[in-house]
C-alpha positions in Angstrom: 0.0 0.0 0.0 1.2 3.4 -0.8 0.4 7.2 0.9 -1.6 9.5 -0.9 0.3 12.4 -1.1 -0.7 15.9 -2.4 2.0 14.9 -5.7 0.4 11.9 -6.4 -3.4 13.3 -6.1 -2.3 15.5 -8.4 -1.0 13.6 -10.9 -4.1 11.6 -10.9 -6.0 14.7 -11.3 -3.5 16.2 -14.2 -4.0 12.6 -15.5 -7.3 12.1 -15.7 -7.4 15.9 -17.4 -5.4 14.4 -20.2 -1.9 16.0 -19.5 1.4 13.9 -18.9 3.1 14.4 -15.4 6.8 13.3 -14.7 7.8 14.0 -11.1 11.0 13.1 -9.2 12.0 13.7 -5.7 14.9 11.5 -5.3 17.9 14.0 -4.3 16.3 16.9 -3.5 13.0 19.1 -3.9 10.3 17.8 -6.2 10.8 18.7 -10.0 7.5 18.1 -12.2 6.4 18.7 -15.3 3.5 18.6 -17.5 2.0 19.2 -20.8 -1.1 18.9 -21.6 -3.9 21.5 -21.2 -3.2 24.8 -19.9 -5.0 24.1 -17.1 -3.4 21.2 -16.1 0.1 23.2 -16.7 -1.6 26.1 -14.3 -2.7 23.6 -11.8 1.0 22.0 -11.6 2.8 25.7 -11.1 0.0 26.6 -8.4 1.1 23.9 -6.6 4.8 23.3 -6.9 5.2 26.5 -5.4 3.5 25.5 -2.4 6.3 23.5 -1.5 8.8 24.9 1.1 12.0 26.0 0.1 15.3 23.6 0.3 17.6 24.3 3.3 19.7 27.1 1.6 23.5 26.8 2.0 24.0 30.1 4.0 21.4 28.7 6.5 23.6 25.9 7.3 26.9 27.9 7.6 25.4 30.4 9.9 25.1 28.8 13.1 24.9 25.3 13.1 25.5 24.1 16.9 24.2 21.2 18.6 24.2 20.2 22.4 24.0 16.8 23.3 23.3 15.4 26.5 23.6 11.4 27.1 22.7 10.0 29.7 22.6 6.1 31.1 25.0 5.0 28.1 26.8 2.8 30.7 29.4 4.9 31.8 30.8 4.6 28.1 29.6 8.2 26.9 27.5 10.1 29.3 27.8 13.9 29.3 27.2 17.0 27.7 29.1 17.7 24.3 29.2 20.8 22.0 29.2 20.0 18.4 29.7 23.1 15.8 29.9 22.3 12.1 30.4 24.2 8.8 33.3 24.8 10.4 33.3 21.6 12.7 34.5 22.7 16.3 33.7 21.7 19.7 34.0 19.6 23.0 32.0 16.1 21.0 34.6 13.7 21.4 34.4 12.8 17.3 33.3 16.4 15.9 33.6 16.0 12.5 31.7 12.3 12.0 29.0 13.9 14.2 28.6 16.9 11.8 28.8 14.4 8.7 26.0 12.1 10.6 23.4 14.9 10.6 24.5 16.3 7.3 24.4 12.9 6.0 20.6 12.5 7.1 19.7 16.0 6.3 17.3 16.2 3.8 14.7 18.5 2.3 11.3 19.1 3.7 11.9 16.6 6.0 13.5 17.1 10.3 16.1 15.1 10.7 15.5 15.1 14.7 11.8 14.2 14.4 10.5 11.8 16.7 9.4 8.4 15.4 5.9 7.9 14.5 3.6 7.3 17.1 1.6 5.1 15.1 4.6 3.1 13.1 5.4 -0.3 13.5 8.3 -1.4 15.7 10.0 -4.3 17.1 9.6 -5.3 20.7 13.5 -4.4 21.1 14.8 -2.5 24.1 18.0 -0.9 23.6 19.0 -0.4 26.9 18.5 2.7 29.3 20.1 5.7 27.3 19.1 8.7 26.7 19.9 11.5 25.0 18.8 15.4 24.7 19.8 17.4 21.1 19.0 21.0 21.8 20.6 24.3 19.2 20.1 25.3 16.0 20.5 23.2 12.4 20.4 24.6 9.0 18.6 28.0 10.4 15.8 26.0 12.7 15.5 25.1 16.1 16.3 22.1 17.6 14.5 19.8 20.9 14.6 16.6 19.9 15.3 13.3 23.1 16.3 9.8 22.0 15.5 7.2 23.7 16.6 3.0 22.7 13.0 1.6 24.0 12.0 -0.2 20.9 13.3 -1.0 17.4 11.9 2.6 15.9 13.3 4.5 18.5 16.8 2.9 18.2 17.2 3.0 14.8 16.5 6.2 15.2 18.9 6.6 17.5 21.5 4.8 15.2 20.7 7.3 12.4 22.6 9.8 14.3 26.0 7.5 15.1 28.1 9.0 16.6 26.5 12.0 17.2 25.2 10.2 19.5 27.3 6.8 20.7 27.3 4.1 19.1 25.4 1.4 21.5 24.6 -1.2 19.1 26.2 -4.4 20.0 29.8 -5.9 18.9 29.5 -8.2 15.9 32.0 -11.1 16.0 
């Protein structure tokens, strides 16, 4: 089963109204065209620019610092880290991996420090007790965002952000 999102109603509607939609959104913001009647041409530009704007770059150079606060990692990694990027500067014991883990999961229209859906479906996992508090600014927003490792959403999650935050998964042999 797919979602219905406001892109795909509308290609059904610009298709049923005889016009040809392509549409991608695979790096970036969502590129579509059509042909077709004018209408369906005028219905495509009213909403495209609906859509937020992309993250600009001088956003992300002006102020991108993170807190982190772990706690109950076993000792291993509890405390309270600064992270800076774009430069990369602060008291995080691996700054620069930290700053590539958010950039790396950075993407457009979409907070990477979201909490995981209520309503998703996740493995009975627990994780262990740690926590973790992300509080600052990235690319030009606010950020609140906790972590937790109490099921298999919420730890992979978690894992998303290594080593922002530590790396707790088990050893593989």
């Amino acid at each position: 089963m797919f979602q219905v999102t406001p892109l795909r109603r509308l290609a059904v509607a610009l298709s049923a109204a005889g016009a040809v939609v392509v549409a991608s959104c695979a790096t970036g913001p969502v590129t579509a065209y059509a042909s077709g009647t004018a209408e369906a041409v005028t219905a495509l530009a009213d909403v495209t620019s609906l859509a937020p704007p992309p993250a600009r770059e001088e956003d992300r150079v002006s102020g991108d610092h993170l807190t982190v606060t772990v706690r109950h990692a076993d000792g291993r990694s509890d405390g309270t880290f600064q992270v800076y990027c774009h430069p990369a500067g602060g008291s995080h014991p691996d700054v620069g991996d930290a700053c590539r883990a958010v950039d790396r999961n950075t993407r457009w229209g979409r907070d990477v420090f979201a909490p995981a859906p209520e309503d998703g479906v996740c493995t009975m996992r627990y994780g262990g007790p740690a926590t973790a508090h992300v509080t600052g600014r990235w690319a030009g927003r606010p950020v609140d965002a906790t972590y937790d490792r109490s099921n298999g959403c919420r730890i992979e999650r978690w894992d998303r952000l290594v080593p922002l935050l530590p790396d707790l998964r088990p050893a593989t042999r």
